[in-house]
NUNUDO-35748 format. One record per residue: x, y, z of N, C-alpha, C in turn; chain; residue in one letter; residue number from 1. Coordinates in nm, 4 decimals. Layout:
<nodes>
     n.c1     n.c2     n.c3    ca.c1    ca.c2    ca.c3     c.c1     c.c2     c.c3 mol type seq
        X        Y        Z        X        Y        Z        X        Y        Z   A    a NUM
...
</nodes>
This chain:
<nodes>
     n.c1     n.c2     n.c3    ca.c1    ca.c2    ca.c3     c.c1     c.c2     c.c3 mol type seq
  -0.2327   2.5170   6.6264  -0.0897   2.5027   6.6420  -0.0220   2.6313   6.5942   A    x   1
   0.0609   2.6970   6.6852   0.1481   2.8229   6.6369   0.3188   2.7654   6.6855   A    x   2
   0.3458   2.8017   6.5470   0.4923   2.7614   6.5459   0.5878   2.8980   6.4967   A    x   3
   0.6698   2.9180   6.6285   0.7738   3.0193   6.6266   0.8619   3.0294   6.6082   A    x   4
   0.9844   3.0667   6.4994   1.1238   3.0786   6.5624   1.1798   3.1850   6.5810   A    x   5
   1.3108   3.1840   6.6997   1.3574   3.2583   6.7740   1.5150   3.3038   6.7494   A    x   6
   1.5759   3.3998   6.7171   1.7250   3.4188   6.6831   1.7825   3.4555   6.8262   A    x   7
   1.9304   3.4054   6.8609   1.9684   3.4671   6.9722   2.1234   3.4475   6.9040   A    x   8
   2.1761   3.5064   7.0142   2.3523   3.4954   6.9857   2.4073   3.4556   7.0865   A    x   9
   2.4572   3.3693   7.0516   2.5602   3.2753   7.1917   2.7274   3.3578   7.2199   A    x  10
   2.7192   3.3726   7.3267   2.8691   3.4284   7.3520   3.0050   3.3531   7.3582   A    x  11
   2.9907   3.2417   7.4032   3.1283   3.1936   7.4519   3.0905   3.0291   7.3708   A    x  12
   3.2392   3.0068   7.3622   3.2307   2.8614   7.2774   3.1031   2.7181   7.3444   A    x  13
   3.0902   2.7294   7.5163   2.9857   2.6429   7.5571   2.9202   2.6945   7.6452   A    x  14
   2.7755   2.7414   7.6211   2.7032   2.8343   7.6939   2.5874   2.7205   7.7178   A    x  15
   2.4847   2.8151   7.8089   2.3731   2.7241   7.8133   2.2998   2.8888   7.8295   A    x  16
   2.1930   2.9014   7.7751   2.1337   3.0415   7.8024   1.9836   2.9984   7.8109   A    x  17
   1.9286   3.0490   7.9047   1.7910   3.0302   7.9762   1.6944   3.0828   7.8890   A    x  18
   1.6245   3.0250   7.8344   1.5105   3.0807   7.7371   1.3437   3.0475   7.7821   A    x  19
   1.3626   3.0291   7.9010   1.2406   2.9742   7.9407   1.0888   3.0965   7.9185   A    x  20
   1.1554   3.2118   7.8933   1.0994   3.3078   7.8988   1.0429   3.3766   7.7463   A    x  21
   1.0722   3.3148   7.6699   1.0462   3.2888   7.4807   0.9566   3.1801   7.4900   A    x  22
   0.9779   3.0890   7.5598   0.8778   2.9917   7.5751   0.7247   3.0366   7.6374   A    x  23
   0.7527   3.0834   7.7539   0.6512   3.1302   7.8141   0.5722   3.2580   7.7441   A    x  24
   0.6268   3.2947   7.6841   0.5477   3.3931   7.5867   0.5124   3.3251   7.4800   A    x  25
   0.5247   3.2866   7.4016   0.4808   3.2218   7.3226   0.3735   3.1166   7.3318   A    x  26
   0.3612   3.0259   7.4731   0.2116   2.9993   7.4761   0.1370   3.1001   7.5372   A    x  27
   0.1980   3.1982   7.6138   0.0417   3.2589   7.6085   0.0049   3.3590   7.4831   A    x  28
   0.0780   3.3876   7.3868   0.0104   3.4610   7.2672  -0.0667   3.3354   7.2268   A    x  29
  -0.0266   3.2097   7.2370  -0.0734   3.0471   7.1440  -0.2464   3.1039   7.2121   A    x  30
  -0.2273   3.1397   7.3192  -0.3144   3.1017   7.4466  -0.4047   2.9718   7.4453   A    x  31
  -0.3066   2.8631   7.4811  -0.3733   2.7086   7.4421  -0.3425   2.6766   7.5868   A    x  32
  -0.4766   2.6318   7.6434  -0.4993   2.6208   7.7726  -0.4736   2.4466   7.8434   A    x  33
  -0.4698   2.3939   7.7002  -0.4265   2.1990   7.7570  -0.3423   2.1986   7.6516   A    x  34
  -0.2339   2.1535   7.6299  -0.2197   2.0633   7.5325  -0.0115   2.0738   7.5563   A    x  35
   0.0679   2.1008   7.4239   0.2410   2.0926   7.4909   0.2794   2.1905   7.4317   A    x  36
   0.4330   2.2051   7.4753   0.5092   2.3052   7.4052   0.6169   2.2334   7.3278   A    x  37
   0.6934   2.2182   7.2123   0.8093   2.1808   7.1434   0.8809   2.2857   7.1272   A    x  38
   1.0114   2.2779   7.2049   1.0958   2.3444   7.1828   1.2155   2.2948   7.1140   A    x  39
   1.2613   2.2885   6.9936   1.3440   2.2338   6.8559   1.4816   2.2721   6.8234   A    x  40
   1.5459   2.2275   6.8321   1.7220   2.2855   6.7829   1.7520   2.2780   6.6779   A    x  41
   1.7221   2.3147   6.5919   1.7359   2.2864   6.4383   1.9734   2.2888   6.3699   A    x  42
   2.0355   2.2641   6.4810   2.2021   2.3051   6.4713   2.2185   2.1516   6.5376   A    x  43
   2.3309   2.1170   6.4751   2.3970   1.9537   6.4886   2.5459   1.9706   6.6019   A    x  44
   2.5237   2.1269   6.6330   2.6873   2.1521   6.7433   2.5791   2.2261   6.8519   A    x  45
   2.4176   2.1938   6.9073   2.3702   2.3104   7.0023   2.2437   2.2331   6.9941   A    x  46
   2.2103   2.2395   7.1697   2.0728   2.1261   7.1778   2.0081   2.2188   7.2646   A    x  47
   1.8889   2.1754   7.3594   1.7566   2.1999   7.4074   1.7948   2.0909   7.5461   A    x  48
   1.7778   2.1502   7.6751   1.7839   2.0968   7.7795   1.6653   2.1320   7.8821   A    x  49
   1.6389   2.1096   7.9450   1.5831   2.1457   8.0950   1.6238   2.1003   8.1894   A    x  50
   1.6501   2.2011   8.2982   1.7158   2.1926   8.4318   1.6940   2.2926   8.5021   A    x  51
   1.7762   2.2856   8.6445   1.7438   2.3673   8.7346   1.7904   2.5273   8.7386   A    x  52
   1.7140   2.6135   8.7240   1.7332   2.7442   8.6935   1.7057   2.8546   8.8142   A    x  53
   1.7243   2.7861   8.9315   1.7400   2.8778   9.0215   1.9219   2.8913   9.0799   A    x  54
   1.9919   2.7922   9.0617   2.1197   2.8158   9.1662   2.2166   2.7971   9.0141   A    x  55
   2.2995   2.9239   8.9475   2.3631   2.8734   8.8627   2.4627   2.8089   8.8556   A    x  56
   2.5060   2.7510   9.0021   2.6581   2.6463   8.9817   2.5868   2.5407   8.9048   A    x  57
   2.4629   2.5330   8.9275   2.4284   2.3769   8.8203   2.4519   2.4277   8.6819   A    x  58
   2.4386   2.5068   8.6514   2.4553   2.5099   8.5014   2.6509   2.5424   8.4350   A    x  59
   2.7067   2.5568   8.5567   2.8480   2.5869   8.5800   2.8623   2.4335   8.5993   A    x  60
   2.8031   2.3543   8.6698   2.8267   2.2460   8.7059   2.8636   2.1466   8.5698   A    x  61
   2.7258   2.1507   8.5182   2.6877   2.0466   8.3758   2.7643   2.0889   8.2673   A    x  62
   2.8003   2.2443   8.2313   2.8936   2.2164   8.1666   3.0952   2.2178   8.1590   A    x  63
   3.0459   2.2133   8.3104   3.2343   2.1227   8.3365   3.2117   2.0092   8.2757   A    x  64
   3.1339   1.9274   8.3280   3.1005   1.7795   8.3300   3.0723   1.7828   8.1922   A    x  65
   3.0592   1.8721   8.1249   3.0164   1.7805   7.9815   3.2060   1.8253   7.8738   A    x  66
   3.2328   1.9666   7.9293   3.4015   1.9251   7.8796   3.5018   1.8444   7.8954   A    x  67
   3.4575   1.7820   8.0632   3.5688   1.6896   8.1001   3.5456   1.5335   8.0604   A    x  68
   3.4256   1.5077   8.0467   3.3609   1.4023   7.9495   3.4041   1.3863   7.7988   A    x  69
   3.3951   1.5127   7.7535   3.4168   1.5375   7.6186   3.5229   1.6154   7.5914   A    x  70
   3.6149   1.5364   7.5838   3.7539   1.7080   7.5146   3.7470   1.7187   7.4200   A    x  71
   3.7686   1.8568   7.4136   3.7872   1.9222   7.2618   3.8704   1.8457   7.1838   A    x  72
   3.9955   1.8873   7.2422   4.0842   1.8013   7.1722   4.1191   1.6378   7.1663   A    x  73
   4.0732   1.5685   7.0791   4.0947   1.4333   7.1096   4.1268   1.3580   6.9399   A    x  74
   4.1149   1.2367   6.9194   4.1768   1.1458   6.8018   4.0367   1.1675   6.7358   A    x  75
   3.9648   1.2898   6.6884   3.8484   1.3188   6.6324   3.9008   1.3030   6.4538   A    x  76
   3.8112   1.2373   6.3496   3.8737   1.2649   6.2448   3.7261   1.3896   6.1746   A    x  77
   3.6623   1.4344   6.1700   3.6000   1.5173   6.1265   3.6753   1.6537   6.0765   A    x  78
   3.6627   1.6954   5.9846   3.7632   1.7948   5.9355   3.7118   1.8885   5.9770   A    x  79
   3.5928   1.9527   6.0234   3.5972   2.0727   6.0768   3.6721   2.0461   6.2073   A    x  80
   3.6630   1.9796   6.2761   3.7319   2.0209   6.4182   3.6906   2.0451   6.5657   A    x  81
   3.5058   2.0036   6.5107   3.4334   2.0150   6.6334   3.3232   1.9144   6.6713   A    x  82
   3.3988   1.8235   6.6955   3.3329   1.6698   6.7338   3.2600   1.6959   6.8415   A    x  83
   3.3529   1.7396   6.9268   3.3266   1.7565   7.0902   3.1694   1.7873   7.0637   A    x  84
   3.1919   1.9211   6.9478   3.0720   1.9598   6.9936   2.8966   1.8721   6.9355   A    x  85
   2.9495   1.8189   6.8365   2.8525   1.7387   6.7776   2.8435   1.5897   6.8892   A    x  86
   2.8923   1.5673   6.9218   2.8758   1.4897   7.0345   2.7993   1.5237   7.1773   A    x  87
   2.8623   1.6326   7.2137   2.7345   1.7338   7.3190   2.6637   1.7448   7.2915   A    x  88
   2.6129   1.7523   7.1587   2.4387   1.8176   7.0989   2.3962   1.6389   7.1216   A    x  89
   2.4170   1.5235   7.0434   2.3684   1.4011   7.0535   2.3505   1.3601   7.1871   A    x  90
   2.4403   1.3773   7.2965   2.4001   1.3043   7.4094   2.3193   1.4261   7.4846   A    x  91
   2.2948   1.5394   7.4287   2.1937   1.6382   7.5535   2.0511   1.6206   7.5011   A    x  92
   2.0397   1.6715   7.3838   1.8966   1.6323   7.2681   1.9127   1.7722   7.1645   A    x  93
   1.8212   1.7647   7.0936   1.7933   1.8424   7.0207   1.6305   1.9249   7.0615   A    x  94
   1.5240   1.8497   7.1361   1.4177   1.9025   7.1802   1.4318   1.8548   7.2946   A    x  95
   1.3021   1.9595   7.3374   1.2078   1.8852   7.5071   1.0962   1.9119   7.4213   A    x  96
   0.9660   1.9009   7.5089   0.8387   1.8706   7.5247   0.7738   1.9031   7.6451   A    x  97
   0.6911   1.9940   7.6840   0.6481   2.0178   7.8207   0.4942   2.0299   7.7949   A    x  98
   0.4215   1.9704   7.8774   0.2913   1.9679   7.8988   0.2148   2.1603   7.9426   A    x  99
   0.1391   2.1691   7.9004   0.0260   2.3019   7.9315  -0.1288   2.2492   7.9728   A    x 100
  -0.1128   2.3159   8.0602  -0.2220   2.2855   8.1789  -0.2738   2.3959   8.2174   A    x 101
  -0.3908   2.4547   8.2023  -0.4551   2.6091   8.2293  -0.3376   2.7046   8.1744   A    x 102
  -0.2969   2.6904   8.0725  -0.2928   2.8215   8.0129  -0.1376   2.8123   8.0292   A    x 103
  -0.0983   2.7592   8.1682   0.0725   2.7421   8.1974   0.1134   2.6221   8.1467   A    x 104
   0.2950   2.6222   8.1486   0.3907   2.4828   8.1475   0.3714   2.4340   8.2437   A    x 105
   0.3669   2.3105   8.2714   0.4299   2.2295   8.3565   0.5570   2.2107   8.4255   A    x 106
   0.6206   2.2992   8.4176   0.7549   2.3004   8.4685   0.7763   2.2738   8.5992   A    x 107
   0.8285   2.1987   8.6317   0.8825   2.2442   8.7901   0.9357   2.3193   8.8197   A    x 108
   0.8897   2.3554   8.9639   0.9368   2.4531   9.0313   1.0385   2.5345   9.0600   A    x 109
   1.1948   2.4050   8.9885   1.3158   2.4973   9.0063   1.3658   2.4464   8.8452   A    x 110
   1.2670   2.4239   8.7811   1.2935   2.3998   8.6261   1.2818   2.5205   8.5367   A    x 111
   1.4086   2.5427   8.4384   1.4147   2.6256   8.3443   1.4203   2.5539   8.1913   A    x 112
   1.4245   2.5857   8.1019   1.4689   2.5379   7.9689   1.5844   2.6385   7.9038   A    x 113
   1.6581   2.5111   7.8529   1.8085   2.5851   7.8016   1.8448   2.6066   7.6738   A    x 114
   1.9011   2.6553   7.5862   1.9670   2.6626   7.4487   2.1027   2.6167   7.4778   A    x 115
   2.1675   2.4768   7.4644   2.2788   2.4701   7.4875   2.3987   2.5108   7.4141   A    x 116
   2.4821   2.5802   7.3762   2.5567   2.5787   7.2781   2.6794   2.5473   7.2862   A    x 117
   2.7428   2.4646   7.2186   2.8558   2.3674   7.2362   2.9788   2.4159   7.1352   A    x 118
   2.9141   2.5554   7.0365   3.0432   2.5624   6.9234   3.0247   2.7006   6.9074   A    x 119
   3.0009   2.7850   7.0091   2.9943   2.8990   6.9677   3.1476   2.9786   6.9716   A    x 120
   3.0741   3.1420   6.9736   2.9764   3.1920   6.9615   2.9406   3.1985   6.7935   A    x 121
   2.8126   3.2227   6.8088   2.7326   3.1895   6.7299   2.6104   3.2605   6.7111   A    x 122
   2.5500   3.2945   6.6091   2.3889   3.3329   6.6026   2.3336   3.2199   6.6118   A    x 123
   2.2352   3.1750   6.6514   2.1532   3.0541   6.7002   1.9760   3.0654   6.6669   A    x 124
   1.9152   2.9585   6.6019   1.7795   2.9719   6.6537   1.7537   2.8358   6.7227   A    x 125
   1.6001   2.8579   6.7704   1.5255   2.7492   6.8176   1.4232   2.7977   6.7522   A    x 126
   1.3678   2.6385   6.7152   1.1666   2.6621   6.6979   1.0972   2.6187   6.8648   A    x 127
   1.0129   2.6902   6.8662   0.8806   2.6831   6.9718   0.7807   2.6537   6.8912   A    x 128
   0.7046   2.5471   6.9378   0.5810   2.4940   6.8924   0.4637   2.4691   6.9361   A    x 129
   0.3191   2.5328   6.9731   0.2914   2.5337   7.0642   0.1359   2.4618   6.9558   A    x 130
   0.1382   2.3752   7.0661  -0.0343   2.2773   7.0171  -0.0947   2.2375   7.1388   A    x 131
  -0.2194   2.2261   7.1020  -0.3380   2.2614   7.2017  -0.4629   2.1896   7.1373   A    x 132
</nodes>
């Protein structure tokens, strides 16, 4: 088992930034030919998604749909001020889990993995976990 973490910086208050590519390096240094990947959000305002990473209106898409679902501004009593965003992190997740099969993810074909961030900007990590 090799367990990684990763620093990035989020730009705009709700991003989703494609990290599928931290992932993918990281099992092949693991180089674990069966077994999964855990990818971990260790932040209570910023989760871990997978989706489609070829056409980016989907990711333009999901997060309209997750502001107009969720307003910022609403009858929130939390004194910081960012429900919205602790609420986006609970209903997206905090991990995935993807299967490794010869050496690769399992991903589908128009599947990426995301860092969502719901309260930025921000410095951000994720853990990668790779067992075999």
């Amino acid at each position: 088992m090799q367990i990684k973490k990763i620093t990035i910086r989020t730009n705009s208050k709700t991003e989703f930034i494609d990290i599928t590519s931290y992932v993918r390096e990281a099992v092949s240094v693991a180089q674990v030919t069966a077994g999964e990947v855990l990818i971990y959000c260790p932040h209570t305002t910023a989760a871990i998604t997978i989706n489609e990473n070829a056409d980016p209106a989907v990711k333009r898409d999901i997060i309209y749909m997750i502001r107009k679902l969720i307003p910022e501004k609403e009858n929130y009593t939390h004194y910081e001020g960012n429900s919205s965003a602790h609420i986006a992190s609970t209903l997206v997740g905090a991990s995935e889990t993807v299967p490794i099969k010869d050496g690769s993810m399992m991903l589908g074909t128009w599947q990426g993995i995301y860092f969502c961030e719901f309260d930025g900007p921000r410095t951000r990590s994720f853990i990668i976990e790779v067992k075999g």
